[in-house]
Structure formats: structure tokens, C-alpha cells
N, C-alpha and C positions, 0 to 999 in steps of 0.2 A: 504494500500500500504506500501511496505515496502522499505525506501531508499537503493540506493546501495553501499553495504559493502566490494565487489572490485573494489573498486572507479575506480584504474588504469586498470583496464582490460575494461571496459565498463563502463562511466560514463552516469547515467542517470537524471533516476527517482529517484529514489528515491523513494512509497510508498509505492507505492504502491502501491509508494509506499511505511518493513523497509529495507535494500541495496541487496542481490547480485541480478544484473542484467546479470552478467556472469555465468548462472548455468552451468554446465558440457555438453561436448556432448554426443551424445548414444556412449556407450559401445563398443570398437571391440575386448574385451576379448572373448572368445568361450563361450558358456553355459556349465553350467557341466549338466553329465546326470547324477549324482546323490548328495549326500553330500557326498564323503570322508572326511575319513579324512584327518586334516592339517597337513601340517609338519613345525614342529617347527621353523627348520632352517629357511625353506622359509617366513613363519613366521616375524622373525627375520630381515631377511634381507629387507621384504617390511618396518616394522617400521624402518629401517636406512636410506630408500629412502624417504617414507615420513617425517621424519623429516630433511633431507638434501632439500624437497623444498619445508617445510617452511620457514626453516631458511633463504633460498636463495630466496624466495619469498618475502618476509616481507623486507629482510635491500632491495630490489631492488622495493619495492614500500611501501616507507616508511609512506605515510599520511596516505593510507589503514592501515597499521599497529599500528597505534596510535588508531583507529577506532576499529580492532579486539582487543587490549589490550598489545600488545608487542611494549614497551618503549623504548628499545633500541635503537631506531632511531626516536627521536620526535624530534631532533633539525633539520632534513633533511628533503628533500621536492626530489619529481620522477622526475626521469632525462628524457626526453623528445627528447632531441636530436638526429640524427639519432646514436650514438655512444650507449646512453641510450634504444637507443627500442633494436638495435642490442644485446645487452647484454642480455637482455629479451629475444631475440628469440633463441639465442644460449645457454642460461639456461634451457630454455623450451624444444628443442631438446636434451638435455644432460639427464636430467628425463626423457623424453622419451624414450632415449637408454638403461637409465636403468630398467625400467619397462618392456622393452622389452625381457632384461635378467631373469624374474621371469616364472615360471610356475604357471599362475593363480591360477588351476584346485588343487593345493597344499596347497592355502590356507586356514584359516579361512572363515568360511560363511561373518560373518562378514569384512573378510579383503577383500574376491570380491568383496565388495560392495564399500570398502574404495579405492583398486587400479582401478576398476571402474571409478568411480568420479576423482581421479587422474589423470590417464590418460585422460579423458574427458578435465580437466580442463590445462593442459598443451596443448594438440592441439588446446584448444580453447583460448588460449594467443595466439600462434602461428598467428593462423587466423586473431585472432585479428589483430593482429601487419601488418602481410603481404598481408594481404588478402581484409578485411573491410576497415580499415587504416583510422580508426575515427578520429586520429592524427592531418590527413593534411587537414580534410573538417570539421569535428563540432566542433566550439567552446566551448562549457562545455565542452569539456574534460578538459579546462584547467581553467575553471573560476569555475568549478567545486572541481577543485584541491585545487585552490587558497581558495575558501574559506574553505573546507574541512583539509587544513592544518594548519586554526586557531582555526576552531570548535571544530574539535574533539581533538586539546590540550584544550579547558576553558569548554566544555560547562558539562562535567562529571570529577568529585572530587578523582582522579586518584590519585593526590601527591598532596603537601601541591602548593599551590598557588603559591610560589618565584620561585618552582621551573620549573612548567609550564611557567611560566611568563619567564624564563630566555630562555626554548625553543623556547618560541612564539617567543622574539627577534632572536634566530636565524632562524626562518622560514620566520617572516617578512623579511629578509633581504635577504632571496633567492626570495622570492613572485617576483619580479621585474624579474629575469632569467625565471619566468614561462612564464612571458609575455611576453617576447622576444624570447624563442621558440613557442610561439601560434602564435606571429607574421612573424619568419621562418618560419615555417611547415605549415601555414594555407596556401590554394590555393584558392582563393576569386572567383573563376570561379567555383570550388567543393559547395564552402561552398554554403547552401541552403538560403536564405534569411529571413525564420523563425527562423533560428539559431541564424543569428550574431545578429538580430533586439532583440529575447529573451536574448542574452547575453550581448549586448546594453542595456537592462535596469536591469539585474543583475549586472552589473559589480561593480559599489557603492555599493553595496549591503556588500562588506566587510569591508568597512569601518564601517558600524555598528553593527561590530563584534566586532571590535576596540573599537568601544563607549561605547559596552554594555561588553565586555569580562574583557579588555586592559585597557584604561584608567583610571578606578573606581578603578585599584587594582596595580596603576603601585605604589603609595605611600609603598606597601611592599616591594620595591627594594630599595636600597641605594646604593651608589658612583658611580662605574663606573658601575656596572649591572644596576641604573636606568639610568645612561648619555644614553647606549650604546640602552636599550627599545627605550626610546624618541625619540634618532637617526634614530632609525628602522622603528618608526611610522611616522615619518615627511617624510622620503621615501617614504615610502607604499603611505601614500595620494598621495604624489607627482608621483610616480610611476602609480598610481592609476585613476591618473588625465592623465596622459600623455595616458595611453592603452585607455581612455576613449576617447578621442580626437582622437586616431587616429582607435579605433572602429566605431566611429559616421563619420568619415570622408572618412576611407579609406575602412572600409570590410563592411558595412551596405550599402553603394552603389555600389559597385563591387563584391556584394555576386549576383553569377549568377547558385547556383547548384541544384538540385533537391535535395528536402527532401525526395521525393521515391527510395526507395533504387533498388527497382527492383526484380524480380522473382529471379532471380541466387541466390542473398546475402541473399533476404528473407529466400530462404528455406534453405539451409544452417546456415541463423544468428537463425531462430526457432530449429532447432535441437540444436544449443545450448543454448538455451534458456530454452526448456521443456524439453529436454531428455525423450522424449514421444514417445510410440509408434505410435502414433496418426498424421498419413501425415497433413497437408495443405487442400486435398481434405478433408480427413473427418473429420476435424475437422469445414470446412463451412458445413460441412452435416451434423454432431451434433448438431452445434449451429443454424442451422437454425428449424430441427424437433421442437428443446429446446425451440426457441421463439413461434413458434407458439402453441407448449403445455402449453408455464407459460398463454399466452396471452387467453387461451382456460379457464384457472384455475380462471385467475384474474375474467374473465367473469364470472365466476360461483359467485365470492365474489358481486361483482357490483350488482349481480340480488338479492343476499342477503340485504345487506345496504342501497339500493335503494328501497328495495319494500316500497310502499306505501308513498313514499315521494314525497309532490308533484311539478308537473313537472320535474320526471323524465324521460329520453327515455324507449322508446322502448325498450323492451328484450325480444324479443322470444325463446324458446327453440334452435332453431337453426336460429342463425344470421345473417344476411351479414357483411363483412366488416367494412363495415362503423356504422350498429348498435353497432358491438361489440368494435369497435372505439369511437362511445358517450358514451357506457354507465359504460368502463372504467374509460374515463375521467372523467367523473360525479361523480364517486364512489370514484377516486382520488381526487376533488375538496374537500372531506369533510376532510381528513388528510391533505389540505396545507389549511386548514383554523387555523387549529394548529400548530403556527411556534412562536419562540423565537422572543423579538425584535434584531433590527439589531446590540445592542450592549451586549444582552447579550449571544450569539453563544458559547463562552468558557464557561462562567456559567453553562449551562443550560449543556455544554457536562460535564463537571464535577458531574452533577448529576445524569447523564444518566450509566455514568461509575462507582458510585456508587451502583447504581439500579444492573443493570447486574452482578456485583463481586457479590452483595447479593442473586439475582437470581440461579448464578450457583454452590455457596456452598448451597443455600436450597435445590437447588433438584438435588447435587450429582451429578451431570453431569462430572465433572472431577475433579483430584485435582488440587487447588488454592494451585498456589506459595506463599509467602509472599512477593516476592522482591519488593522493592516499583517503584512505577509509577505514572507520573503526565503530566498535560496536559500542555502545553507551546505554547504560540505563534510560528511558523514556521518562522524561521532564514529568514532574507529579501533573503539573496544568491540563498535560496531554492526555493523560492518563485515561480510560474508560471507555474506549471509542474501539479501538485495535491490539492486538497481541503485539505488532510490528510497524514501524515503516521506515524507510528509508529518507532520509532530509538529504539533498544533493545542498552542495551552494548555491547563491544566487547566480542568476548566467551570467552576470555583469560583475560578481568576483571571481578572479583566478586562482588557483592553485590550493584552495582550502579544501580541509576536509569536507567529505562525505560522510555523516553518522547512520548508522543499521542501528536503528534504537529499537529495545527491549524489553515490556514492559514487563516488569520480575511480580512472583509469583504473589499476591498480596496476603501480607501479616494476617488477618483474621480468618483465612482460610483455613476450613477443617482437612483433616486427614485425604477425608473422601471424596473431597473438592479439587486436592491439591493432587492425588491419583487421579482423576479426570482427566485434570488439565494435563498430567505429564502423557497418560494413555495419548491424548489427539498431540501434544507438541511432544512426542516419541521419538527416537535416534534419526530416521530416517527424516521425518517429519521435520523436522531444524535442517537437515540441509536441507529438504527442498524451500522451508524456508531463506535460508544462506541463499538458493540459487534466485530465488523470485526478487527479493528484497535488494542483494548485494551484487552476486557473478553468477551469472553474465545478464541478469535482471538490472533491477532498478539503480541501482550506481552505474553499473557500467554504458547504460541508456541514458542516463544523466551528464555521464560524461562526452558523450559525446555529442550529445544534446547542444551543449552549452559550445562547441568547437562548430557548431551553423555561422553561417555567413551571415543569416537573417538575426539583425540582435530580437525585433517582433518575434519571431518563429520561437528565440530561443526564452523569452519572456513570456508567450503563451503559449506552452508545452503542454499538447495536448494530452488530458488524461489516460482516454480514450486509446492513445498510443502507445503509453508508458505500460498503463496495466494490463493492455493487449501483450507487450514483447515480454512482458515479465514472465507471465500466463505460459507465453508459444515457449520461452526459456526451461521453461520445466519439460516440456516433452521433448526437447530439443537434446536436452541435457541427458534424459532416459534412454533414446535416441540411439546417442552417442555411445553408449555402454557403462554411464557413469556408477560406480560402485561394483565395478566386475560384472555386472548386469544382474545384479541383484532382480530375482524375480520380484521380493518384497518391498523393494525400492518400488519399481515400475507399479505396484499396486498401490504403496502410498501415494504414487505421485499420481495415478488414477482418482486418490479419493481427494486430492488436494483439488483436481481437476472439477470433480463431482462439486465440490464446497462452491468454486465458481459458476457452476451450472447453475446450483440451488440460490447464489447468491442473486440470478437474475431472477428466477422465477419467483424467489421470498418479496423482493422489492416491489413488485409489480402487487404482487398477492397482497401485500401489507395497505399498500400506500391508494389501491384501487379498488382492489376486492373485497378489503375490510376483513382479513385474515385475522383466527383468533390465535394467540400463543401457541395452542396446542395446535393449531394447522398448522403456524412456521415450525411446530419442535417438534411435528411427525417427518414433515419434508425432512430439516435438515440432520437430525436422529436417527432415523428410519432409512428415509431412500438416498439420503448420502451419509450416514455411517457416522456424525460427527459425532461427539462425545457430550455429556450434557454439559458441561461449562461451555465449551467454544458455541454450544449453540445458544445455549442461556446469553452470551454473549454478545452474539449476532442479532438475537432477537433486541434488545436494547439497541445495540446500531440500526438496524433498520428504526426502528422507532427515532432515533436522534437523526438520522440522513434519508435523503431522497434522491433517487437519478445516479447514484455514486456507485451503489455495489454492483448493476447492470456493467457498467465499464471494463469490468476485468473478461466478462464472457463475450461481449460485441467485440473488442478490444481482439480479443484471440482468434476470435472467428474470421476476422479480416485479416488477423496476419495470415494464419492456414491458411483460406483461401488465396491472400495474395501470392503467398508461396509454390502455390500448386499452380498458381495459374502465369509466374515467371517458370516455374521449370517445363510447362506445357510448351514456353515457347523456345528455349535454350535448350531443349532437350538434353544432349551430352557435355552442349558446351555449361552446362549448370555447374557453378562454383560455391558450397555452402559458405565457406569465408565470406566470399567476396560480394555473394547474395547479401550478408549480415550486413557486412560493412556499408555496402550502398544503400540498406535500409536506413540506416542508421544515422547515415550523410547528410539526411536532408532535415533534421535538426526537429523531429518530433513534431510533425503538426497530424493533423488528423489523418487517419491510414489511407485512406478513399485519395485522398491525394497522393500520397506517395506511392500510390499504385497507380494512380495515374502518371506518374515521372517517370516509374519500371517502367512502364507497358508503352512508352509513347501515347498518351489518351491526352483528350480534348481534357484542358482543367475545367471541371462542371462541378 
């Protein structure tokens, strides 16, 4: 999962997610019916548009901008107010108007693809703002901000430390106005009761940002820049303490809103989510084929592993149900018999993520970056949402870490909780985690993400892309013969496969169909195998997000397909490196495109 990296456009996930959960909408530029060629001029004048709404993008959502790598405004925190969205929405239509001034069909291949996503991404601020108006009902939007306005100044080596530390004091000391427009704008009859209860136990959550960022490093300041820190943090608590009190008192029992968002906003919030050609309808009628085919496969592995062991079920050539129901699970019991103990979980994924880096330089599968990456405990703030995700840098800083954050097993977990969670995050289960999250997944897509020519492309990095190659990474990676060809491998990473299926079909079912608990916790229990925490889990995500968990299954399904439909054409001359690396080249914008740049296609 990848957290999200227009934080103020749609604050989420985060993994996974690493950030944009506002990917662009579909296109209403025309299709060209061929490649012309560009004309310079017009050319010209898109690069003066798109850089007029970054510039104006970035100082009017300043945290994001600390986050994609533009400084300029680290000591500011997003204005929120109805004055501050307004401004937003009357920027957003002003790009609009001027985009609306270009003749597409004039430019660069490449640049259709970049005013494409532009535009996409301007109506879908708009939407945002007037339409959805996450604003006035979900609270992470702003406790999301808040803590995002301290992380992404400590938690990457951007500038010498005094002088982050001087913007942190000026963020700390807006943080307090965050909360008093969350406390304006929030409408406790909207807000859904999973919400303010989850942002009820985030809220502290930045205070040991404070502890861990803040504190340890404030002795680098001296006279009145350390008085004015100090001042700032004895606020913040106290600030911190007061939104706590009156979270727990006033919007935690007068949150009366629905966390379904409804057919209208769904299908509208998914178009811009995937910028997929792929409706609502068919994508339950993909993913539903998909489950019953991996579950067809896994069955085939089960009658493998199992033969001659004894007491195992039944497995006839052709099954019923409920045979092919035991004799998966049976076949899964010998992989959660291989799990880490409950404190070595990072350990063991640091090893895993070595394994895999070494893996996919020996057998050439892509080129390995060198930027460095490391595994970190997941920020308390973040906490609740995801097991994982990966944070890349911003595209507009170089050479910093990558973090593979991990959220560790939580202190008040019983015995039989904390056996759950190791059963579904099991030996094999962490590397395919390591491979989605880190190699040759989500870091290494990140990294090269941010090496696009297009700085736009590499600031709006489509989700949709990210969680697709992450997804195709794991089969890619089984594939290959990774773990000697572990059959138990290839069947976890079947059911990790399964967890993305179910993750399309739960969102649609939750957010439309008005699914009860027990429908999402037969799906993802039942007919994809998860274990009851990771589903307990997900149930609460689907409840906190919408549009978000569909991504990793559209996402994959466009890469397969794209994949099968370059080697249809290359026949022998097919290169899997050199496939990767060309995917990879054109700097993550939605897949539909870069399958139109493989295949030579009209960009539509």
C-alpha cells in the first residue's frame, strides 16, 4: 500500500497503502486518430500551464508539498476554512479554463498524457471540495494533516536539522487552527462513527512525533528559536489535550453518519480513483471469475502438498465446495505453521527484503535502483488503517530514503489475536509482503517513478499504477522461481492474490450494496482464507476508505493484460527486463496510457 501523497485532496490511506489516493479522472480530451505531429508553440504553452498549477498547487497545500519535496512552504500548514477551500476551487477552475484554451490533438504524445492527468486532476479537486466535501464529515482529513505537517518536516534528512526544527515550531503553532477548523467544519450528524472513534485514538498519536522527532533534537536550537520550539510544544500538548476532550466528549457520541458513501459518490469517487476503463459492473464480474479461478489453482496446489499426508481430506478430481474448502485450508495450515515470533515481525521482514533485492538482481528481472530503503516502525498517527506501506520520497527530493513501515503487533492484544495475526502475516507471507511493499514492488516503482522526465507525471503518480505493478510483482516474482519454487510460497502468494480480489469486490459490496460485517467477514474468511484479524481489519478500512482498495485489482489486471498483449506483439523478440524497465520509464501515470506508448495507440 502506498500512503497518500495529496494528502489535501483526499486524505487516506495511506499504503496501501505509498500516498496519492486522488488519482486523476478519465480523460474528456478527444482521442487523436493518429500521432501528428506536435506543435511546439502548443507545446510551450501546456509547460507554462502546468507549471502555473504547481506552483499554485503546492504554496495552497503546503504539508503535501513538504511531502512531494518543494520547501518553500514548510513553515505553513492548509487552510481549511470555507475562505481556504474556496480558493482551491477557484484555482482549480482557472486551470481549467486554461486547458481548455489548448488544442490537445497538437500536442506531444507525451504531453496528452500529461494534460490528460491535469485536467483529470483539477476537476477532481473541484469534486472534491464541492461535491464529496470530506471537509465537513471525516475527521482524518485533519488529524491526518496535523500529523503529516510534523512528519514529513523530521522524519527525511531534507536540510540540516535547526532548520526543520525552526519550521516545525512554526507548524506547531498553526497545528491548534487545524483543530479549530475540524471543529467548525465537522457536522457530527455526517461524521460516520468509525471515523471520529478511529481519530479518537489517533489523535495523541502526534504527540509522539514530538517525542520521537522534537524533543531529542530541540538542544540544537538556542535563545529565542529554542524559547519560541518549547513555547510551541507546550501548546501543541495542551492544544492536543483540549481537541482530545472534546473529540471523546462531543463528536465520538454525536457522530451519527454513515460511513457508506452511496452508489452516486461511489461511482463517480472510482472514476477518480482508477481512471479505468473498467465500470463498477465489470469490475465485480472480473473479480468475481478471478476468485473462483485462483481458488480453482490453489486447489490444484492443496492436492499437491497434501498427497499422502496423513489425515488429509478428500480431493477428488472434481470437488464440491466444501471439499475444495478443506482441502485448501489444510494445505494453508502447513505455511502458518511457519510464522516469526511475535517480536521478531521487523526482523524477520528485514530479511525477507534482503532475500528478494538479491533475488531480482540474480535473475535480471529489472533494474535495481540503488537509493536506499529501510524498514521503520509505522508513525503511531498512521496507525489503524494498514499492516504496511511503503512512503517513497517526494519526486522533487533526491537521494532520501524510502521507508517499508510496519505496523508492530499492538500491546493489548490477547494470545489468540496475536496467533491470528502471525497465522495470515506467516514466513512466506512477509516476503510477499517485502516483494509488494519494497522489491521489486513499491520502492522500486517509486524509484523510478521519480527519474520521469515529467516533474507533473512524477507529482501525480498514479495509484492505480503503483498498486497494479506491486500486485503483477508478486506473480512475477513466483514466476520466476523465487524460494526454490516453493509450492507453499506460490499458494500464499495465491491467497495474497485472493485478499486483492476480495478487496474489490468488499468495497463495492460495503460502500453500495450496504454489506453487513458478516457479508464482508464470510467473503474475506471464507472465500479468500484470511485470518480473523487481517479481516477484522479490513472491515474497519473499508469503513474508513472508499475507491482505494478496488486499485490494487484494476491496477493488476491492466498490467496482465498489458503484458500479454506486448508479448502478442514481440513474440520472441519479448524481453522480460527490458518489458519492466520500459514500463517503468514513463514515470507512473495511469496504465491505459502506458499501454498506449507500448503498443503505439492513439492517447485517448
Amino acid at each position: 500500500m502506498r500512503p497518500t501523497l495529496l494528502a489535501a485532496a483526499v486524505l487516506s490511506v495511506g499504503l496501501a497503502a505509498c500516498q496519492p489516493q486522488t488519482t486523476p479522472a478519465p480523460s474528456d480530451a478527444k482521442p487523436t486518430a493518429a500521432a501528428p505531429a506536435s506543435d511546439s508553440a502548443t507545446d510551450a504553452r501546456f509547460a507554462e500551464i502546468s507549471q502555473q498549477w504547481l506552483d499554485g498547487w503546492l504554496r495552497l497545500n503546503p504539508v503535501a508539498a513538504t511531502q512531494i519535496g518543494k520547501h518553500d512552504f514548510d513553515s505553513q500548514v492548509d487552510d481549511l476554512s470555507a475562505a481556504g477551500r474556496q480558493a482551491q476551487v477557484d484555482f482549480a477552475k482557472k486551470i481549467l479554463g486554461e486547458l481548455d484554451g489548448i488544442d490537445t490533438a497538437k500536442l506531444s504524445r507525451e504531453n496528452q498524457i500529461d494534460a490528460a492527468i491535469l485536467r483529470n486532476q483539477v476537476q477532481g479537486d473541484i469534486w472534491n471540495i464541492d461535491t464529496l466535501q470530506s471537509w465537513a464529515w471525516d475527521p482524518q482529513v485533519y488529524s491526518g494533516l496535523a500529523g503529516g505537517a510534523i512528519y514529513n518536516l523530521m522524519a527525511r534528512e531534507f536540510a540540516p536539522m535547526p532548520q526543520r526544527l525552526k519550521s516545525a515550531t512554526a507548524r506547531m503553532q498553526k497545528i491548534p487552527a487545524i483543530y479549530a477548523q475540524m471543529r467548525e467544519n465537522l457536522d457530527p450528524a455526517r461524521v460516520p462513527k468509525i471515523h471520529a472513534e478511529t481519530v479518537a485514538k489517533q489523535n495523541v498519536g502526534i504527540l509522539s512525533l514530538i517525542d520521537t522527532f522534537i524533543t531529542p533534537n530541540a538542544g540544537q536550537l538556542q535563545g529565542e528559536d529554542r524559547k519560541a520550539l518549547d513555547d510551541a510544544v507546550a501548546n501543541l500538548r495542551k492544544a492536543v489535550a483540549e481537541q482530545q476532550a472534546w473529540l471523546d466528549k462531543t463528536l465520538v457520541p454525536n457522530a451519527k453518519g454513515d460511513f457508506r458513501i452511496g452508489q452516486k459518490l461511489y461511482d463517480e469517487k472510482l472514476k477518480f480513483s482508477l481512471n479505468s476503463s473498467l465500470s463498477r459492473a465489470q469490475i465485480k464480474q472480473r473479480a468475481e471469475a478471478e476468485l473462483s479461478r485462483v481458488r480453482g489453482e490453489m486447489y490444484a496446489i492443496a492436492q499437491t502438498v497434501l498427497k499422502d499426508k496423513p489425515g488429509a481430506p478428500e480431493m477428488p478430481a472434481n470437488p464440491s465446495p466444501d471439499q475444495q474448502q478443506k482441502a485448501i485450508e489444510a494445505a494453508l495450515e502447513l505455511a502458518y505453521a511457519d510464522k516469526p515470533a511475535r517480536d521478531q515481525v521487523v526482523d524477520f521482514a528485514k530479511k525477507t527484503l534482503a532475500d528478494a533485492t538479491d533475488f531480482t538482481r540474480k535473475h535480471d528481472l529489472v533494474t535495481v535502483p540503488n537509493d536506499p530503503v529501510k524498514i521503520i516502525l509505522m508513525p503511531e498517527f498512521q496507525r489503524g488503517v494498514a499492516v504496511a506501506y511503503c512512503d517513497s520520497p517526494g519526486p522533487l527530493d533526491k537521494g532520501l530514503d524510502t521507508y517499508y513501515a510496519i505496523s508492530p503487533i499492538p500491546d493489548d492484544w490477547n494470545a489468540e489475536q496475536v496467533d491470528s495475526f502471525l497465522r495470515e502475516y506467516n514466513s512466506r507471507m512477509i516476503h510477499l509482503l517485502s516483494i509488494h511493499e519494497a522489491m521489486p514492488g513499491h520502492y522500486l516503482e517509486g524509484a523510478h517513478s521519480v527519474k520521469s522526465h515529467s516533474t507533473l507525471r512524477s507529482v501525480l503518480r498514479s495509484g492505480l499504477f503503483a498498486e497494479g505493478w506491486a500486485v503483477y510483482t508478486e506473480d512475477m516474482m513466483a514466476d520466476a522461481g523465487y524460494l526454490d519454487n516453493d509450492p507453499l510460497f506460490r499458494l500464499v502468494q495465491l491467497k495474497f492474490y485472493l485478499r486483492t480480489i476480495a478487496n474489490a469486490i468488499l468495497d463495492q459490496g460495503v460502500h453500495v450494496d450496504n454489506w453487513t460485517r458478516e457479508q464482508a467477514m464470510e467473503l474475506m474468511t471464507k472465500q479468500a482464507f484470511q485470518q480473523e484479524r487481517e479481516a477484522a481489519g479490513k472491515w474497519v478500512r473499508a469503513q474508513l476508505t472508499s475507491a482505494q482498495l478496488p486499485t490494487y485489482f484494476v491496477g493488476a489486471q491492466e498490467h496482465f493484460d498489458m503484458r500479454k498483449a506486448v508479448e502478442a506483439k514481440l513474440g520472441d523478440k519479448f524481453n522480460a527486463k527490458a518489458y519492466h524497465d520500459q514500463v517503468l520509464s514513463y514515470g507512473a501515470p495511469p496504465v491505459r496510457f502506458v499501454r498506449q506508448m507500448m503498443l503505439d495507440e492513439p492517447i485517448q
